[in-house]
N, C-alpha and C positions, 0 to 999 in steps of 0.2 A: 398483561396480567389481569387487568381490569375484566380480558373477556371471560377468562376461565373464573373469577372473585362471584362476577354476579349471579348466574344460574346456579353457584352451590351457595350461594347466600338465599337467592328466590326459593331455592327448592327448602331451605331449613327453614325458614320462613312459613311454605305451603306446611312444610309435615306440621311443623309448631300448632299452627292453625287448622291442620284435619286434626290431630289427635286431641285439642280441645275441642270442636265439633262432635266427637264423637263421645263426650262425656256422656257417660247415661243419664236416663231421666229416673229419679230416684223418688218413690213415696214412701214414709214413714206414718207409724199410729200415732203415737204421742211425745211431746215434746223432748222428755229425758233420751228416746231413740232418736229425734230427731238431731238431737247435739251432738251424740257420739257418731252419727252417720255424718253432718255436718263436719267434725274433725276433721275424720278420714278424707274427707273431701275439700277440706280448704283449700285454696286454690284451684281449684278446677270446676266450682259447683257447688250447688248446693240443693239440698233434698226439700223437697215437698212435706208438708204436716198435715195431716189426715184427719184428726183431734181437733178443735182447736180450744186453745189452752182456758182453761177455768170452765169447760166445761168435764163431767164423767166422762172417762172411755168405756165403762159398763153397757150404757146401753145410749146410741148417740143419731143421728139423723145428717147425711152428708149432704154439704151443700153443693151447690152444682159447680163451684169451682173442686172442692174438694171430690166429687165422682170424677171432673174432667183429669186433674192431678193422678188417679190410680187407673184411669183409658190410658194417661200418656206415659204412662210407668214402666220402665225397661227392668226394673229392681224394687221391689217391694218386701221393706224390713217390720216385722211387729212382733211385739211380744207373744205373740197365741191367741185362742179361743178361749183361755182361760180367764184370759183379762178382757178381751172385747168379742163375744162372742156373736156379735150383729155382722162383724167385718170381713168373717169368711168368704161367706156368699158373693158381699160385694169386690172381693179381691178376683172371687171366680168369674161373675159377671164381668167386670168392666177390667180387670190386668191376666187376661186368661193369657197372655201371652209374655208375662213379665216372668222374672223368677223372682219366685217369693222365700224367703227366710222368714221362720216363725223360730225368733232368738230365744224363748224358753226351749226348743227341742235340740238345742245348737249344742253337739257334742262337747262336753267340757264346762257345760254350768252347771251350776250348784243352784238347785231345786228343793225348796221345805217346802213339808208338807203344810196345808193347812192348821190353825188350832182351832179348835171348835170352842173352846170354854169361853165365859168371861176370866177367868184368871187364870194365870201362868206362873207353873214354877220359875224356879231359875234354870235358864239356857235349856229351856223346854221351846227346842227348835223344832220338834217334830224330826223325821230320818229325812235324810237326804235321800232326793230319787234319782239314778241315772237316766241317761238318755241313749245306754247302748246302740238301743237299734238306730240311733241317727248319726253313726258312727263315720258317715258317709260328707255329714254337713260343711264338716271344713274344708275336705279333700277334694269335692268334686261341685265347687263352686261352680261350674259351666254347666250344670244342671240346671233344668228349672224350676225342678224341686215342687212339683206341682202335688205331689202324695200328699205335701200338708192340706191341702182340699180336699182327696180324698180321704184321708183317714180324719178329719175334720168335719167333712160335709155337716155330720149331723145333729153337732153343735147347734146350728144356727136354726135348726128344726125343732130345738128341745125348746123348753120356758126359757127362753132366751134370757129375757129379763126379770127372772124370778131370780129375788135378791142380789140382783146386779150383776149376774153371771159367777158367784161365785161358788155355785152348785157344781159348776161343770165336770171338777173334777177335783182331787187330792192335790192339787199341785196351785202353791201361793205364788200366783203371778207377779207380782211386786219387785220381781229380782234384781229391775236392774238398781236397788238400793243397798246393790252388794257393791263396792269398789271393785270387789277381784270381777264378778262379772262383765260387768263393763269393761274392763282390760281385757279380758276375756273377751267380749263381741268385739271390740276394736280390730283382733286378729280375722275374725270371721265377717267382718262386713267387708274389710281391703277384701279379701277372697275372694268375695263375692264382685266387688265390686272388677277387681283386675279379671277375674274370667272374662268381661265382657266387654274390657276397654285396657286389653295386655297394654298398650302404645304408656296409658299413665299409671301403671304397674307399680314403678321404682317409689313414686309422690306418692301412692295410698299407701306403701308400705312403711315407707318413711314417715307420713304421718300420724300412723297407729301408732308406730313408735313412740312418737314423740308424746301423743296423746298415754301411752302407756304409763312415761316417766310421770307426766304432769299427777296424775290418778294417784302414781305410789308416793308423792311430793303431799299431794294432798289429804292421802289416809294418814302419815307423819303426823301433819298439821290437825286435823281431827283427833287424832289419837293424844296428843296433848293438850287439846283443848279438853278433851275430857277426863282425861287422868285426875284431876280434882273432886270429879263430881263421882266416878264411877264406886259402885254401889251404890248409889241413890234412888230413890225408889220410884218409879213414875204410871201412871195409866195412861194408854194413848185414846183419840177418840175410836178409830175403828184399827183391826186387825192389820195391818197394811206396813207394819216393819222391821220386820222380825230379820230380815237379809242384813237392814242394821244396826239390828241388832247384835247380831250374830257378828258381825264382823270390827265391832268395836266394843266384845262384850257389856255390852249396857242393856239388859235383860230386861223388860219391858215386867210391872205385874198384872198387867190383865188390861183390855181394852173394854170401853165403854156398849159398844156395838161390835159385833162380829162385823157387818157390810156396813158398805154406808150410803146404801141403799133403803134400810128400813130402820123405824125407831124402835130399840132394844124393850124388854119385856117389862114390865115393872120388876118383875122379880132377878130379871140382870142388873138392874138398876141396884137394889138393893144388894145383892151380892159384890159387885164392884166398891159401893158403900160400906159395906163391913169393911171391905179390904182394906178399905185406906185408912177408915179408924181404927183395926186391930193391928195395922202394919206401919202404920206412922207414914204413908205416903204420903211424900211432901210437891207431887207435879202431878196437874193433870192435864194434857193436851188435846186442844180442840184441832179442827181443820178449818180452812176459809171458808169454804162452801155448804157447808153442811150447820145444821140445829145448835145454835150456841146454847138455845135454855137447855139441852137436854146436857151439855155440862155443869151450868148452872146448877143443875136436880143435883146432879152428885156430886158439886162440891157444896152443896149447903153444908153446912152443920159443921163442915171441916174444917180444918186451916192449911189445907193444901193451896198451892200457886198455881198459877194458869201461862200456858204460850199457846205458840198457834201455829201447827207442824204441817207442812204443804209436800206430799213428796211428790208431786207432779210439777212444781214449779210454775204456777200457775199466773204470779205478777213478775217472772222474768224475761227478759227478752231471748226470742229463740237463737240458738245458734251455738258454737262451739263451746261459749262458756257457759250454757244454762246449766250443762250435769254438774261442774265442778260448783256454781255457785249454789245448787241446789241443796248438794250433802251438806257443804259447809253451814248452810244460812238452816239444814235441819241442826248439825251439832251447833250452834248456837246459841238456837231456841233453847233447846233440850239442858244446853251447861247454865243459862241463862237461868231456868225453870226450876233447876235443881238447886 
């Protein structure tokens, strides 16, 4: 019995051990992608970070581990050109042979538009844009999906870093600070991921899953945490949350800076400052990295509160929990503030 046990014990053994061999080699832009591609990939791997965290992904300089990470890339996930428009090029340079997902074009997200103003009505989201034509993205994961290059190319050719890339185009990059999104790529990154490694198929799928539940457990938990505060009235420092908005109606009244890339006009300044003395705004939220006098400016004279909103997660540790700890430790700040 022993002789026929061991060769089918040796052989599940060998498979066990080819089909974790054959995990891909996975690059991601910024840390929030890197957590939800980490999920999906719990136990078998884990993805590369391209970004690295507390710095912009606007306009960025890779270091020579981070170029060798997108050479060794069999899977390259980012949110667009919209949000990093330097990384085109270097996705086409050094991963010409990866497949690349750019998750803003990923059939089935929910896309708003830019707001140009310093102030916002309420649940002035801008229209939702589809992604018709990328109708292809989920379905045919064994693609390489290389058109996001070309129809990109020339991105990376325009003022690249004129106001942080956020000229590029109509469409607010920021999205994966929508929960439904994020559940949403969890489907499309397994996708992507099982085209190229069918053997651990069953685990990416089952892990999306699982990452699914965890996200709808977590909007729950957010949505009660804010149910006290909701209509309260806040300014954030730049343009950058309106997906958060949006999806836990807490309507933002107007951001201090459009980018956060350049310091806002004197006379945005002042407009935001009317606001919040004619409208009784009682929060106004800075970011880590960026000009704290210039919040300073506009809360003089008021008695608005202050926090301090990070949607990049920038003092988290990376890895499956950064996206969930991210939203929460924003609805915190935010119920804290109000």
């Amino acid at each position: 019995m022993s002789r026929t046990l061991i060769p089918h014990t040796l052989a599940a053994m060998l498979a066990a051990s080819t089909a974790h061999a054959e995990v891909p080699r996975v690059a991601v832009d910024i840390a929030p992608v890197q957590s939800l591609v980490a999920r999906v990939m719990a136990g078998l791997g884990a993805p590369d970070l391209i970004v690295a965290q507390g710095a912009s992904p606007h306009e960025y300089s890779l270091r020579p581990s981070e170029a060798q990470a997108l050479q060794d890339a069999d899977l390259v996930f980012w949110i667009g050109p919209d949000l990093t428009p330097w990384l085109g090029d270097a996705v086409t340079s050094l991963a010409g042979d990866a497949s690349v997902t750019a998750l803003l074009q990923a059939e089935g997200t929910l896309v708003l538009a830019i707001r140009e103003g310093a102030l916002f009505d309420a649940h002035d989201h801008g229209e939702e844009a589809g992604h018709d034509d990328h109708a292809d993205h989920a379905d045919h994961a064994d693609h390489a999906d290389h058109s996001d290059h070309a129809d990109h190319s020339d991105h990376a050719g325009d003022d690249a870093h004129s106001d942080h890339g956020h000229d590029h185009g109509a469409s607010d990059p920021h999205a994966w600070l929508s929960p439904e999104n994020a559940a949403h790529w969890l489907d499309v990154i397994a996708a992507r991921l099982s085209a190229v490694d069918p053997a651990n198929a069953a685990t990416y799928g089952a892990n999306a899953l699982a990452g699914q539940a965890e996200i709808a457990a977590l909007s729950g938990e957010i949505d009660a945490l804010l149910a006290p505060v909701r209509g309260g009235r806040f300014v954030v420092f730049h343009d950058a949350y309106q997906y958060f908005e949006n999806s836990f109606d807490m309507p933002a009244a107007g951001s201090i800076t459009l980018s956060d890339a350049s310091d806002p006009s004197p006379a945005r300044i002042a407009e935001v400052q009317g606001r919040i003395r004619a409208d009784s705004i009682s929060c106004v939220l800075a970011e880590p990295q960026f000009n704290p006098g210039l919040v300073a400016t506009v809360l003089d004279g008021t008695q608005a509160q202050t926090g301090v909103l990070d949607p990049l997660g920038s003092d988290l540790a990376p890895g499956p929990g950064l996206y969930p700890n991210l939203l929460r430790n924003m609805a915190t700040t935010l119920a804290g503030c109000l």
